[in-house]
C-alpha positions as CSV (number, residue, x, y, z in Angstrom):
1,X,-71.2,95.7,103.8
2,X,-67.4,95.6,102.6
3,X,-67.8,91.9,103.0
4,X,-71.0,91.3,101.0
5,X,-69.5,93.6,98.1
6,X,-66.3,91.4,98.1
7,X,-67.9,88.4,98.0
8,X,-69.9,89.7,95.2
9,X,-66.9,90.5,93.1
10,X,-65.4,87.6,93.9
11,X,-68.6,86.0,92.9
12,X,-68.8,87.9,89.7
13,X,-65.1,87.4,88.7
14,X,-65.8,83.7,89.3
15,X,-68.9,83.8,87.0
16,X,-66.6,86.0,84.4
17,X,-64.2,83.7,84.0
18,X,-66.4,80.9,83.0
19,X,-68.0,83.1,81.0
20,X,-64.1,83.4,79.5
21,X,-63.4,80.0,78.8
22,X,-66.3,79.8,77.1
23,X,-65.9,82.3,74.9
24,X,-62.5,81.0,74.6
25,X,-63.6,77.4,73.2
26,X,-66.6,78.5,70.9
27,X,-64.1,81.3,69.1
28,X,-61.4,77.9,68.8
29,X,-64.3,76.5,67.2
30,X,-65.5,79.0,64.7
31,X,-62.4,79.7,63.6
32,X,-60.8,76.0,63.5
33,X,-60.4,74.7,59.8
34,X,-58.5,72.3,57.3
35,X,-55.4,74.3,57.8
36,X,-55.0,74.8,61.6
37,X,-56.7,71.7,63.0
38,X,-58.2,68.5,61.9
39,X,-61.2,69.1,60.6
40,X,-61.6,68.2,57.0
41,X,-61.7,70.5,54.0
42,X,-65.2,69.7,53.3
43,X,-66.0,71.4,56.9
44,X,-64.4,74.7,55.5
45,X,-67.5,75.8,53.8
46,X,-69.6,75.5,56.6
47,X,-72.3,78.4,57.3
48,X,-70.8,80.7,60.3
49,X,-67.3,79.2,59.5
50,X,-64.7,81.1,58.3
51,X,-63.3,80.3,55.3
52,X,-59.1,79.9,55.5
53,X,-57.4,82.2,53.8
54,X,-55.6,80.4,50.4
55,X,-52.3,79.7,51.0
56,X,-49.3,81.1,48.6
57,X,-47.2,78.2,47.8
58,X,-43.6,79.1,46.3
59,X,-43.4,79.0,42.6
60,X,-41.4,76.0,41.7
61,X,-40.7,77.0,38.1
62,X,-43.1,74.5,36.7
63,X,-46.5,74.9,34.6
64,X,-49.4,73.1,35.2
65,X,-50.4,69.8,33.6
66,X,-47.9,67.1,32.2
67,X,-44.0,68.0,33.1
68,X,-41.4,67.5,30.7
69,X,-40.0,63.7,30.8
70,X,-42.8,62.1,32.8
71,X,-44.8,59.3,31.6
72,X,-47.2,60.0,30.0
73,X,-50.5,57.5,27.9
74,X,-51.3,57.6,24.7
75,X,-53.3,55.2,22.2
76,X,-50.1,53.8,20.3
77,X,-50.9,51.8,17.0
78,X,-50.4,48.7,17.0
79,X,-48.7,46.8,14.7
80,X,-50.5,43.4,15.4
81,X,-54.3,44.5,16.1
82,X,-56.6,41.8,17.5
83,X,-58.3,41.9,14.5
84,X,-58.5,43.2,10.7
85,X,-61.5,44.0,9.0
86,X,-61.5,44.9,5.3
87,X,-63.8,48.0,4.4
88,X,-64.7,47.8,0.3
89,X,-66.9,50.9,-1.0
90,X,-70.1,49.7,-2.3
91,X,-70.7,52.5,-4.8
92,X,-68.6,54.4,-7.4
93,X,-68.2,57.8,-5.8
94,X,-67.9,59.5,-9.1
95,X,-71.0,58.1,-11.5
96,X,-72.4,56.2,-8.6
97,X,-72.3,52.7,-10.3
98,X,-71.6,49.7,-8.2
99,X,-68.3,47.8,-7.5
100,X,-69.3,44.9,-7.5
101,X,-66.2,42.5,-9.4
102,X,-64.1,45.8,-9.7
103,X,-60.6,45.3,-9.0
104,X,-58.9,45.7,-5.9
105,X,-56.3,48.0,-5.7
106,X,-55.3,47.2,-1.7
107,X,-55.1,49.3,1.6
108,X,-56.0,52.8,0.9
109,X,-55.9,54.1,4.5
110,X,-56.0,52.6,7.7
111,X,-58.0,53.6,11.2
112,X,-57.5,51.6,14.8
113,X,-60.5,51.7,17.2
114,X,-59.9,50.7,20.7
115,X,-63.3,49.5,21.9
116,X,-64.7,46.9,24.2
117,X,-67.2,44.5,22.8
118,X,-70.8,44.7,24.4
119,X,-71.1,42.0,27.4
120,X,-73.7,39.4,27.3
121,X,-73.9,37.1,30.6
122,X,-73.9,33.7,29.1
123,X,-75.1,30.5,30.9
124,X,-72.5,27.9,30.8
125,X,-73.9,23.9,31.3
126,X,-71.1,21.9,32.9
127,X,-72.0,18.1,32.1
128,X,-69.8,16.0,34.7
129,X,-68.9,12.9,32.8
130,X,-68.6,9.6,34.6
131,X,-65.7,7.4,33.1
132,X,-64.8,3.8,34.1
133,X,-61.6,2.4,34.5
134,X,-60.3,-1.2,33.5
135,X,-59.9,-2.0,37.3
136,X,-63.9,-1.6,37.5
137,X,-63.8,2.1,39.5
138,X,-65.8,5.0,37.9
139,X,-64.5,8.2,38.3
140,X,-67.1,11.1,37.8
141,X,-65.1,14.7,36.6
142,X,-65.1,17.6,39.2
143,X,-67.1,20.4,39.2
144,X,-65.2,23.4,38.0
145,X,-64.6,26.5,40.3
146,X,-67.6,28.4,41.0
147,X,-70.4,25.8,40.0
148,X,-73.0,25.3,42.9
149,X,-74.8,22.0,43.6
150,X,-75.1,19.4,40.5
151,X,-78.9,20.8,39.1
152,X,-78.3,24.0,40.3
153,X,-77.5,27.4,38.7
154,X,-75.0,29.7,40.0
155,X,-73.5,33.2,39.1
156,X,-70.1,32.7,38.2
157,X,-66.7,34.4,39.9
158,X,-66.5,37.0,37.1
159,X,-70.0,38.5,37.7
160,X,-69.5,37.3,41.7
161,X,-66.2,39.5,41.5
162,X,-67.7,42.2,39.8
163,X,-70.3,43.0,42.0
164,X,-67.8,42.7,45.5
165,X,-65.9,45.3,43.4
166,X,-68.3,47.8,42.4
167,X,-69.5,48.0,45.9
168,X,-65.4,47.9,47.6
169,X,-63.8,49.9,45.3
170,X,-66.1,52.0,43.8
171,X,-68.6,52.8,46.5
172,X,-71.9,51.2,44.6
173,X,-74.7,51.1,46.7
174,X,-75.8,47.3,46.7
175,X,-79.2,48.0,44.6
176,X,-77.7,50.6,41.9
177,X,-74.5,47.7,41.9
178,X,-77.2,45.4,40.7
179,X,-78.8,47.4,38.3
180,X,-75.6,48.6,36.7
181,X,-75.1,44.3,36.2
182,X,-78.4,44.0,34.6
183,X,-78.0,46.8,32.3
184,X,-74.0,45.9,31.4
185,X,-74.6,42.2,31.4
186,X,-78.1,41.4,31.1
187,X,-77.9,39.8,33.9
188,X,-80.5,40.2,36.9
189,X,-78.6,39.3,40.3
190,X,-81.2,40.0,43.2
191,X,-80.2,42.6,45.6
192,X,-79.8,40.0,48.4
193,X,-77.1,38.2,46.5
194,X,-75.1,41.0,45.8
195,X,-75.5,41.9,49.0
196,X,-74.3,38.0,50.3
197,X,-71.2,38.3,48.4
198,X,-69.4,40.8,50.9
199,X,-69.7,37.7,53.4
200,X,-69.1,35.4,50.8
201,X,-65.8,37.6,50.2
202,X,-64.6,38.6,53.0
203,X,-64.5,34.8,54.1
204,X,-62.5,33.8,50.4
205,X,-59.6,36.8,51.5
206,X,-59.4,35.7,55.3
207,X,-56.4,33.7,54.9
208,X,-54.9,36.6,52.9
209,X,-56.0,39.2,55.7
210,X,-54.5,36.9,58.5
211,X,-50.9,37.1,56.7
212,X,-51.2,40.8,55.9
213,X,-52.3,41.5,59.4
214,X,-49.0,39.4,60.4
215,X,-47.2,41.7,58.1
216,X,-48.0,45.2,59.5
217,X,-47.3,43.4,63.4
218,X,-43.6,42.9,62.1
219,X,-43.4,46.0,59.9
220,X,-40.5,48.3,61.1
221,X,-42.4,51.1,60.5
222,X,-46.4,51.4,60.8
223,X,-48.9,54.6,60.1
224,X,-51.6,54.5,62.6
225,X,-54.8,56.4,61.7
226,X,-59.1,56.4,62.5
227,X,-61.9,58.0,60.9
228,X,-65.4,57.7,61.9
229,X,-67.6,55.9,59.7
230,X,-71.5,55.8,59.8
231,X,-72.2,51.9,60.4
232,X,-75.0,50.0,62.2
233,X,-78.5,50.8,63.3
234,X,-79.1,53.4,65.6
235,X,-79.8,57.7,65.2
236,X,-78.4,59.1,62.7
237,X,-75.2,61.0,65.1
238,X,-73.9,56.8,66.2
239,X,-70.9,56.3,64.6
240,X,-68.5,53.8,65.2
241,X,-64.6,54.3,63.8
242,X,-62.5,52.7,61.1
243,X,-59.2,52.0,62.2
244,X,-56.2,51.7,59.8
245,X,-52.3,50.5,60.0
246,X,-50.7,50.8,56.8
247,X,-46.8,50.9,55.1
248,X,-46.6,51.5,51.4
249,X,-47.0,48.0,50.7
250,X,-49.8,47.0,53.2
251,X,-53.0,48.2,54.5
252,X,-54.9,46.5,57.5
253,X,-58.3,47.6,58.0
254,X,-60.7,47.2,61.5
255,X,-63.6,48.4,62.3
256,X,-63.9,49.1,66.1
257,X,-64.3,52.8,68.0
258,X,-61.7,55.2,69.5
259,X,-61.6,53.0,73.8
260,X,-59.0,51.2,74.7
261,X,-60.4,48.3,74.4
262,X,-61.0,48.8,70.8
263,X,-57.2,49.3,70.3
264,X,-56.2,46.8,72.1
265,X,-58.4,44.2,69.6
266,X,-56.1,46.1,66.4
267,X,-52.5,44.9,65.7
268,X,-50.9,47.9,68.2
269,X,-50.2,45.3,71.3
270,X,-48.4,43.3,68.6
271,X,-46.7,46.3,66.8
272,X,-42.7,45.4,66.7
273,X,-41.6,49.0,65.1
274,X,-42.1,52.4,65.2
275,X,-45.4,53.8,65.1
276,X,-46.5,57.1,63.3
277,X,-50.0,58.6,64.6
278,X,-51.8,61.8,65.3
279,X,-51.0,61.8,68.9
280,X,-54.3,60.5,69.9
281,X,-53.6,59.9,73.7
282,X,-54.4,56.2,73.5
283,X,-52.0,55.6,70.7
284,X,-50.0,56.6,74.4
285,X,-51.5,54.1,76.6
286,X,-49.2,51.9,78.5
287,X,-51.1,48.7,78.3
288,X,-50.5,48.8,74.2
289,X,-46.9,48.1,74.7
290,X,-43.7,50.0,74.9
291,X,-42.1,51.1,71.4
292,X,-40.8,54.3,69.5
293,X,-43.5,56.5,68.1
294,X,-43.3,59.6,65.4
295,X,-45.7,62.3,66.0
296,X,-47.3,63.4,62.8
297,X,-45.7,66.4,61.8
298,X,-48.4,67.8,59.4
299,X,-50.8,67.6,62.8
300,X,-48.2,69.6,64.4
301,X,-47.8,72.1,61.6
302,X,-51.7,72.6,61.6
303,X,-52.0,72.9,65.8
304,X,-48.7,75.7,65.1
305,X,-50.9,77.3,62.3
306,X,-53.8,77.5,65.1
307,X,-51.3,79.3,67.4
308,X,-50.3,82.0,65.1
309,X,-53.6,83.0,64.3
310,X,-54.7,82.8,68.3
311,X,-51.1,85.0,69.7
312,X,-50.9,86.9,66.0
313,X,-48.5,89.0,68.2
314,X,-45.8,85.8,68.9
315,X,-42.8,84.8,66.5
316,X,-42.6,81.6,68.4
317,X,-45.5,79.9,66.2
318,X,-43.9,80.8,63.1
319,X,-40.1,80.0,64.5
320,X,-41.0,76.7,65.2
321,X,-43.3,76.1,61.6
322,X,-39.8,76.9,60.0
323,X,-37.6,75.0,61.7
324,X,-39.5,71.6,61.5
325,X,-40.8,72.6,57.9
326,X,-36.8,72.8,57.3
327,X,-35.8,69.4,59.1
328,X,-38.7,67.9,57.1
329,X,-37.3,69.3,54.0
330,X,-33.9,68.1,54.3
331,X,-35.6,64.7,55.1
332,X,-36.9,64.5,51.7
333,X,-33.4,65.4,50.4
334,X,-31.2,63.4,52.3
335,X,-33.6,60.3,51.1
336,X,-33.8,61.0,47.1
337,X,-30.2,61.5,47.9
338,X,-29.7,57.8,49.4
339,X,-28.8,58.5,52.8
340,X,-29.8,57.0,56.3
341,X,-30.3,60.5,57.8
342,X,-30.0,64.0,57.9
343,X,-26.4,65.3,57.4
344,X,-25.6,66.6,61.3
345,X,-24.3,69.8,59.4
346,X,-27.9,70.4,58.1
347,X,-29.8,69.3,60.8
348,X,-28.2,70.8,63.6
349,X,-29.0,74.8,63.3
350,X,-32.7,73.4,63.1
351,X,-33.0,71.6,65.5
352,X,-31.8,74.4,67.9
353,X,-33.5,76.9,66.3
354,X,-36.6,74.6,66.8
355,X,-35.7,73.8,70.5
356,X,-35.1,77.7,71.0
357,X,-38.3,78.7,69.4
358,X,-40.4,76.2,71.6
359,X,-38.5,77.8,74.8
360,X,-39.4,81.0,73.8
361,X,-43.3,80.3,73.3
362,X,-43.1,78.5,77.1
363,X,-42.1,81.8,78.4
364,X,-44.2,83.8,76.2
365,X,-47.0,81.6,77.5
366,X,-46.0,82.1,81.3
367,X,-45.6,85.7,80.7
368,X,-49.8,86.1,79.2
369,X,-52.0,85.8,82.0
370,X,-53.7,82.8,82.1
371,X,-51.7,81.6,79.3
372,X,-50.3,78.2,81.7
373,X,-52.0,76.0,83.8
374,X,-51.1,73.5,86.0
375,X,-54.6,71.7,85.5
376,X,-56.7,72.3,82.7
377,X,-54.1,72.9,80.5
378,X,-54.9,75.4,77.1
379,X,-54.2,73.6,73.8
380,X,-51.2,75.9,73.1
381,X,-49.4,74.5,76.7
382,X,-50.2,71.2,75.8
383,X,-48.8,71.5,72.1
384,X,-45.4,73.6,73.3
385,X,-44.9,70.4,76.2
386,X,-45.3,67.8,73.6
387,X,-42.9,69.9,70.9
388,X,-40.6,70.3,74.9
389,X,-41.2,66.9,76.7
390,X,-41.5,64.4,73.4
391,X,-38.9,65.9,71.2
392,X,-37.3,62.4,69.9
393,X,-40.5,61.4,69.1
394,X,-41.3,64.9,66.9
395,X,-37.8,64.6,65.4
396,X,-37.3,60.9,65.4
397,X,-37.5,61.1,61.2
398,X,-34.3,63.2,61.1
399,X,-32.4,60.2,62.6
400,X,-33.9,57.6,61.0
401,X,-35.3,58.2,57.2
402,X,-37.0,54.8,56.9
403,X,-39.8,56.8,59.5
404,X,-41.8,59.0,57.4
405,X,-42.4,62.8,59.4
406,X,-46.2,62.0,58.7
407,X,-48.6,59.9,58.9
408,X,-50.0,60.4,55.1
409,X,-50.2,57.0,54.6
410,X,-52.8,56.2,56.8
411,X,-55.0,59.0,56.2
412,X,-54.4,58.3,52.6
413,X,-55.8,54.7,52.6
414,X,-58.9,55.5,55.3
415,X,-59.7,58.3,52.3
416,X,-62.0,55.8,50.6
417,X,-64.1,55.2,53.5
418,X,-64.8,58.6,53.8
419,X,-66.0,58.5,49.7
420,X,-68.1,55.9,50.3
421,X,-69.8,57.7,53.1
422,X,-70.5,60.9,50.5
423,X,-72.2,58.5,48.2
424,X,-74.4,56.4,50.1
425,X,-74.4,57.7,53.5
426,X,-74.6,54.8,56.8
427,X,-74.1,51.2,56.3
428,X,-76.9,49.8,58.2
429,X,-75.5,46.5,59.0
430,X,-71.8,46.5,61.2
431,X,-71.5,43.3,60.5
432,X,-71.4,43.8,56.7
433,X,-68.8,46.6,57.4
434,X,-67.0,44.5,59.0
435,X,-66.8,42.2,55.6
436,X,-66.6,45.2,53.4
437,X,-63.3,46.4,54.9
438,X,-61.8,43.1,55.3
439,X,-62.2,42.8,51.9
440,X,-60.7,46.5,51.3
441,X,-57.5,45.6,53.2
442,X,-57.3,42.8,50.9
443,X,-57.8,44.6,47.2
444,X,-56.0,48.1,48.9
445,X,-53.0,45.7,49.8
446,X,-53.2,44.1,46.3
447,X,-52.9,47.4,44.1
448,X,-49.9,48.2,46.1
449,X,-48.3,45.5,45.0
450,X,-49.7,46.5,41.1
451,X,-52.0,43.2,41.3
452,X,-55.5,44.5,39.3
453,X,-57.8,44.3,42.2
454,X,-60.6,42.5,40.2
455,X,-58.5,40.1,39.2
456,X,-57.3,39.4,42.8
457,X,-61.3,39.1,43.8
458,X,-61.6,36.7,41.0
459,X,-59.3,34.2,42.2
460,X,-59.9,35.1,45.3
461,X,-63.9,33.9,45.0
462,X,-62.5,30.5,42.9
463,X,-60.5,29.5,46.2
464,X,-56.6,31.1,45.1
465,X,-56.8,34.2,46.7
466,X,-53.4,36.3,46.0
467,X,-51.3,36.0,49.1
468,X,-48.6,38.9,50.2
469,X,-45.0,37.8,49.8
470,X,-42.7,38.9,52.1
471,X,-40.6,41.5,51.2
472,X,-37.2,43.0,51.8
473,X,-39.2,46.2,52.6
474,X,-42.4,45.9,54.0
């Protein structure tokens, strides 16, 4: 009897703590949001989600809007306007007599209107002229740039530009990209050739994507990031991922998934310098290569943010926040100030009080039942070992200030991707992804550099695409 009712308990305590951990993983998932894991704002207002509470930024003394000093744009007048139009009045405004023959007494008043004159498409004949020499040879004139067969008509590299970037930069779904054409231009492109000219791109940039891609590989600093992106037949929950390396002056786009094999296809075998990600394990994997990586801080402020609110009774969440929200701080001070690192004098009390703070959530961890595992290890463990076991790679920006603590610069150039999805949804064809963002790491790489990105597509499409110097600073 003693033995049935133990093996009962033992069976219900068995059953109760699954019943736990479940409880456990929905309630991480309720309550995760934009501001203690990575979910996206736009996931906030979910219905049965919680809403995070707004957060109270110090004042920094300024109002809102333009600052004192900064640049600002205005319509200046112009002392040499493209052109001058006289206005005469037509009628006497007193009696109402006309003018006609009165004399003219000059400028009265003056008014500048910046405008932009209505676009008409216009078709262009090229006639090739055949000339012949003395010697006897006849020489027939090239075809200019753009111009299809002889007898043919083409769509020139302004409109062929146009359309690639509508649809790259601004997101155009291919048939409203060729209606807005038609109704700007009065031109009537088919769907199908505004559709071609991603391929028709993506092929013009190659050689520009091959150096830029060449680039990040030798880049002494790289920001590694991946978003999902709806692309390709299949249901509606396939998605494959976007995957993004990127330096203030270069972006390199692929589209692959989150295996191995994926990465393995990017530029992260090849990387040469330090490499800043979200701590995705297979950023990790040992068959990428050995370098020095930089764990995202703003990732590990958001998993610490996740912490408070799960052991609201632990200072160690907030200990830690402080002390890398400090080293990050006097990052950004030691660089506007020109230096190569951290003063040790300010760097020093926070990093102990950081390596303190993580020792004291370990034992506050062992000390909560269940709070460690040795298998199956709770989020919080695994966050307080990383912040423990990988502490050069968490603090490797305080050392080095060319490493940025975050990995911003990634996330801020996959950001369009995730625009384009709000506007037209999937891309049915991967294939045509594949174009559209080889094209993207070509125009994204191009504005960094302040080239107009429809200017770059232009000569791209008329066989000059703009090619990426290399800089002092890449």
């Amino acid at each position: 009897m003693i033995a049935a009712q133990q093996a009962a308990i033992a069976g219900l305590e068995a059953e109760l703590a699954v019943l736990a951990a479940k409880v456990e993983r929905l309630e991480r998932l309720i309550t995760s949001n934009s501001q203690n894991s990575s979910f996206p704002p736009s996931m906030d207002g979910q219905p049965g989600r919680k809403r995070p509470a707004p957060r109270r930024r110090a004042g920094s003394g300024r109002g809102q809007g333009k600052q004192p000093g900064a640049p600002g744009a205005h319509l200046a007048w112009r002392a040499d306007p493209d052109q001058r139009v006289p206005v005469f009045p037509q009628v006497c405004c007193g009696c109402g007599a006309a003018l006609d023959g009165g004399p003219d007494l000059g400028t009265a008043a003056s008014h500048q209107l910046a405008d932009i004159p209505l676009v008409t498409a216009r078709i262009t004949q090229y006639d090739r002229q055949a000339v012949r020499c003395g010697c006897g040879q006849v020489t027939v004139a090239a075809a200019p740039a753009g111009c299809g067969s002889a007898g043919t008509v083409t769509y020139g590299p302004n409109l062929q530009a146009l359309c690639v970037y509508l649809m790259t930069e601004h997101a155009i779904p291919v048939h409203r990209c060729a209606e807005l054409i038609g109704s700007l231009t009065g031109a009537r492109p088919s769907a199908g050739f505004v559709h071609g000219m991603l391929a028709r791109a993506a092929a013009a940039v190659r050689p520009a994507v091959m150096a830029i891609r060449a680039l990040v590989i030798a880049a002494p600093v790289v920001c590694c990031d991946e978003t999902p992106v709806r692309a390709g037949p299949g249901p509606a929950w396939r998605k494959r991922y976007l995957l993004a390396a990127a330096t203030p002056l270069l972006t390199y786009y692929r589209l692959g998934d989150r295996t191995l094999a994926a990465f393995a296809r990017f530029v992260l075998p090849d990387l040469a310098g330090v490499m800043v990600h979200d701590r995705y394990q297979v950023y990790d994997h040992p068959s990428l290569g050995t370098r020095d990586h930089q764990l995202c801080c703003a990732h590990l402020l958001r998993d610490l943010e996740d912490a408070a609110q799960a052991y609201p009774d632990a200072a160690w969440p907030a200990a830690v926040t402080a002390a890398l929200a400090g080293l990050i701080h006097a990052a950004n001070q030691a660089r506007d100030a020109g230096r190569a690192a951290i003063p040790a004098d300010a760097a020093a009390p926070l990093i102990t009080a950081y390596r303190a703070a993580v020792t004291d959530g370990l034992a506050d961890l062992h000390a909560r039942p269940g709070g460690t595992r040795a298998r199956g290890r709770k989020p919080r463990q695994q966050l307080l070992e990383v912040l423990r076991d990988r502490e050069h790679d968490v603090l490797r920006f305080t050392a080095d200030l060319t490493v940025p603590a975050t990995n911003n610069q990634a996330e801020r150039d996959l950001r369009p991707a995730k625009t384009q999805e709000k506007i037209s949804g999937r891309l049915r064809s991967e294939h045509a992804t594949s174009h559209r963002y080889a094209i993207a790491s070509y125009t994204s790489t191009a504005a960094k550099h302040g080239i107009n990105a429809l200017s770059a597509l232009r000569d791209a499409l008329t066989g000059n695409p703009w090619m990426p110097l290399v800089p002092d600073r890449i």
